[in-house]
C-alpha positions as CSV (number, residue, x, y, z in Angstrom):
1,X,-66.1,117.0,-118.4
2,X,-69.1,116.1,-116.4
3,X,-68.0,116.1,-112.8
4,X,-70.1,118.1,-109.8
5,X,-69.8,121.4,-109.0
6,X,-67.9,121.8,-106.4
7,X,-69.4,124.8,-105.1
8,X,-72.8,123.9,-106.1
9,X,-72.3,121.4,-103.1
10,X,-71.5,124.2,-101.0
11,X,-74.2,126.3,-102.3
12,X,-76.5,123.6,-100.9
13,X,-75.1,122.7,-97.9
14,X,-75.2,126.0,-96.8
15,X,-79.0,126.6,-97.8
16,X,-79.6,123.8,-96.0
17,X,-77.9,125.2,-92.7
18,X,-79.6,128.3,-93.0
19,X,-83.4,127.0,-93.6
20,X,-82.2,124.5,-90.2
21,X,-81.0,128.2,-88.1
22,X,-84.3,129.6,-89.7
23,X,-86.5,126.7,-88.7
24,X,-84.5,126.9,-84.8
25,X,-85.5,131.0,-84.8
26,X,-88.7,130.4,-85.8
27,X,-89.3,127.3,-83.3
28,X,-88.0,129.6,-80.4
29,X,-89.7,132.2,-81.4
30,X,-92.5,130.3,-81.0
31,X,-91.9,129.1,-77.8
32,X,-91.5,132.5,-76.8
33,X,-95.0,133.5,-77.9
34,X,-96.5,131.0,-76.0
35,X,-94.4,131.3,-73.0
36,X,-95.9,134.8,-73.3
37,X,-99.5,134.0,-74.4
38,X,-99.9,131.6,-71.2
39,X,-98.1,134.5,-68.9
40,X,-101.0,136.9,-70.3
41,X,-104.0,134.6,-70.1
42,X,-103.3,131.6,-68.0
43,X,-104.5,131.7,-64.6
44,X,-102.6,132.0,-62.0
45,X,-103.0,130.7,-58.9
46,X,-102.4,132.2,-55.5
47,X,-103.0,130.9,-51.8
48,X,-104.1,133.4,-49.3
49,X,-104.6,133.6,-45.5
50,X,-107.5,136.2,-44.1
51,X,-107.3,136.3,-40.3
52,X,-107.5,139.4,-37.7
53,X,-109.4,139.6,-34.9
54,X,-112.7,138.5,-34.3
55,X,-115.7,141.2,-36.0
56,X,-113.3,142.8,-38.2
57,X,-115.3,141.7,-41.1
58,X,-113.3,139.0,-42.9
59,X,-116.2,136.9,-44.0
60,X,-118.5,139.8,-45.0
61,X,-115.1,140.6,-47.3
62,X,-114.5,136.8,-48.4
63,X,-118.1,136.7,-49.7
64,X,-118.4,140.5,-51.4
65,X,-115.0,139.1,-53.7
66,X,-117.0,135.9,-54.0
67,X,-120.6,136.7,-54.6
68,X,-120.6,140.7,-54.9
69,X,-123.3,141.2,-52.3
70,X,-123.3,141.1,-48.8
71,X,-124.2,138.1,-46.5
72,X,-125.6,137.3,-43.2
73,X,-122.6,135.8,-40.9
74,X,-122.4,134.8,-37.6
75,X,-118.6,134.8,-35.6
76,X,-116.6,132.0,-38.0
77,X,-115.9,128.9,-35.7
78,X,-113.1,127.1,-37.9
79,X,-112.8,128.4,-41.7
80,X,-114.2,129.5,-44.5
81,X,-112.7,129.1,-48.0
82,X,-113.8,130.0,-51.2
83,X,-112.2,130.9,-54.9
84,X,-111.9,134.2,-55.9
85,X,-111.5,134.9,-59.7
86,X,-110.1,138.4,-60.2
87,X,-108.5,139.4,-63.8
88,X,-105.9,136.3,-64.7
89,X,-105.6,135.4,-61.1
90,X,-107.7,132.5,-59.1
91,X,-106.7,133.5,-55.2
92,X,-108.0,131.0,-53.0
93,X,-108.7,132.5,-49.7
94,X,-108.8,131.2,-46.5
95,X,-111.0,132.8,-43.7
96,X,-109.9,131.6,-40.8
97,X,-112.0,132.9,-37.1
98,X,-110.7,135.0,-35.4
99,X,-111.8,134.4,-31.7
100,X,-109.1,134.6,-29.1
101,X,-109.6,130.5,-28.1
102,X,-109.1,129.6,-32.0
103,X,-106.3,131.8,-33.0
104,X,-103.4,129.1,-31.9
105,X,-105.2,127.5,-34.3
106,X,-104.1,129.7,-37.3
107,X,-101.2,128.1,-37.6
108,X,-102.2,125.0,-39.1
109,X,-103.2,127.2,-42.2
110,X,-99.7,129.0,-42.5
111,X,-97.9,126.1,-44.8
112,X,-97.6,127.3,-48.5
113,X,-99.5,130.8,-47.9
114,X,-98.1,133.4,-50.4
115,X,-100.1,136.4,-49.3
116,X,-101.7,137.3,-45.9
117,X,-104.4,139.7,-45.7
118,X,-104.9,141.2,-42.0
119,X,-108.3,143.0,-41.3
120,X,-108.2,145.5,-39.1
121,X,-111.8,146.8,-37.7
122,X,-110.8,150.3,-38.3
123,X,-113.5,151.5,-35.4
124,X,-112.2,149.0,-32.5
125,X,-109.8,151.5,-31.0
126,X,-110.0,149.5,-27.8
127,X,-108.4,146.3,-29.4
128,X,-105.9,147.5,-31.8
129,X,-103.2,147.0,-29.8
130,X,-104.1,143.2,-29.3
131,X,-104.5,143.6,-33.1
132,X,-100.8,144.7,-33.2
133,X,-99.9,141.6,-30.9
134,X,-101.4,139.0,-33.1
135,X,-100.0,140.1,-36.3
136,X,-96.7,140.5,-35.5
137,X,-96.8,136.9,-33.4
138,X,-98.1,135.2,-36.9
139,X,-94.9,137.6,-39.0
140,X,-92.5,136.1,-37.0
141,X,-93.0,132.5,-37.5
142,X,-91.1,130.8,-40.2
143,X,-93.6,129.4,-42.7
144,X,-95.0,132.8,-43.1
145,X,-91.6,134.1,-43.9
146,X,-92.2,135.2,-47.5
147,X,-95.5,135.5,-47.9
148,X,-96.9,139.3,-48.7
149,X,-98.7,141.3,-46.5
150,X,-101.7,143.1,-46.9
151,X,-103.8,145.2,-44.2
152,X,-107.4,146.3,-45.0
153,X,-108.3,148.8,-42.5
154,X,-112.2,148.2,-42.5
155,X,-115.2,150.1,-41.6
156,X,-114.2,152.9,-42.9
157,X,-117.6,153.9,-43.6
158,X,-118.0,154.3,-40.0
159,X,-117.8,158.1,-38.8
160,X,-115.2,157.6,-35.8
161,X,-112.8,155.1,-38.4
162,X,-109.0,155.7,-37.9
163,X,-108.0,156.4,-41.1
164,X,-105.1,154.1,-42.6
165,X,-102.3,156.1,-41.7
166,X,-103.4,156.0,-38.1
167,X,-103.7,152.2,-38.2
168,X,-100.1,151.8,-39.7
169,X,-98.8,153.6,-36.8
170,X,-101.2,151.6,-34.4
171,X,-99.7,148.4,-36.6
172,X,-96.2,149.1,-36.3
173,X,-95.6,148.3,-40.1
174,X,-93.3,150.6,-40.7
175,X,-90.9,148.1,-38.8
176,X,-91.5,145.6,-41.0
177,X,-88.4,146.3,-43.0
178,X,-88.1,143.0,-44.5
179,X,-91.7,142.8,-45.7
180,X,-93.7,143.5,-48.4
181,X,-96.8,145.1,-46.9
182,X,-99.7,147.5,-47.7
183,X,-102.4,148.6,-46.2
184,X,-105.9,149.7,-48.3
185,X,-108.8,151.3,-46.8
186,X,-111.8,148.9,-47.3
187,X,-115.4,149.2,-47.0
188,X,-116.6,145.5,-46.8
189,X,-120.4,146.4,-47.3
190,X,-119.9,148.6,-50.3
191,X,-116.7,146.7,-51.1
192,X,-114.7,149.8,-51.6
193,X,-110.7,148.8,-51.8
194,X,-111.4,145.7,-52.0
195,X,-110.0,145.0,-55.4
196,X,-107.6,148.0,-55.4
197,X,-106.2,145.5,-52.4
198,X,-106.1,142.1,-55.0
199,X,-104.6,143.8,-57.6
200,X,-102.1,145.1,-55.2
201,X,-101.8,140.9,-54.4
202,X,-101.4,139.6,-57.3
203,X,-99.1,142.2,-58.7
204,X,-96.5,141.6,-55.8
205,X,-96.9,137.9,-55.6
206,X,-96.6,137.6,-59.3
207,X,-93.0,139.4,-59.3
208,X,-91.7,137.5,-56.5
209,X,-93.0,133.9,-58.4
């Protein structure tokens, strides 16, 4: 008799089913790597807001991260922006003046910000308290409501600085219970902390993407 195996038919159909599960591990597996290949070495983008008070030093920063040296600046009337390529990450920063007649002005700048980075002048004991007002007025409006927060306490190359812990007290952070905050001591001239305070950034916005 010359009739088909019946379970040769199985036989086959069941290869068949198992190359197709293979083919569906190896296509997710795939999709997996790359997933995980563009996580490693895509860029990422990130949207930051640099304000504080007027001489704090926000521009001197914005162009060390950009150019790595230091530049000639004169009081910001408006904004500066500029990308910053750090590791995987492309932050593009906006340095926005901080004179007392163009700070309502800051808020056109809070839509779709993910991290704000404060500058303290870490020698201007006389206006840290109008430091303290500003910040916290900008925390409390709603666009801002997620974004990070980081403090560089600059000039702390200067002998009579207040060192970081004094400023957090001066800052009232610690009442920022619902915030992600930190604050890095920074030398904009040497650019000490600077990228201690970026990767800092882009690890915490990252986690929270």
């Amino acid at each position: 008799m010359t009739g088909e195996n019946p379970n040769a038919r199985v036989f086959h159909r069941g290869d068949a089913r198992a190359a197709a599960h293979g083919d569906e591990r190896t296509r997710a597996m795939g999709i997996t790597f790359a997933k995980l290949f563009q996580r490693l070495f895509s860029k990422k983008e990130m949207r930051i807001l640099m304000v504080g008070l007027d001489a704090a030093g926000k521009t001197t920063i914005l162009y060390k991260l950009k150019l790595g040296e230091i530049v000639t600046t004169i009081p910001t009337i408006g904004f500066n922006v500029e990308t910053v390529e750090y590791k995987n990450i492309s932050f593009t920063v906006w340095d926005v003046g901080g004179q007392d007649k163009i700070r309502p002005l800051w808020r056109h700048y809070f839509q779709n910000t993910q991290g704000l980075i404060f500058v303290v002048d870490s020698n201007d004991r006389d206006r840290v308290s109008e430091a303290r007002d500003e910040l916290h007025r900008m925390l409390n409006e709603d666009e801002l409501r997620d974004a990070v927060l980081l403090v560089f306490a600059n000039k702390q190359d200067l002998p009579n600085a207040m060192s970081a812990a004094e400023i957090t007290d001066k800052l009232g952070l610690h009442s920022l219970r619902q915030r992600h905050w930190f604050i890095q001591s920074t030398c904009a001239t040497s650019g000490e902390g600077l990228y201690e305070g970026l990767d800092w950034l882009s690890s915490n916005i990252s986690q929270r993407a």
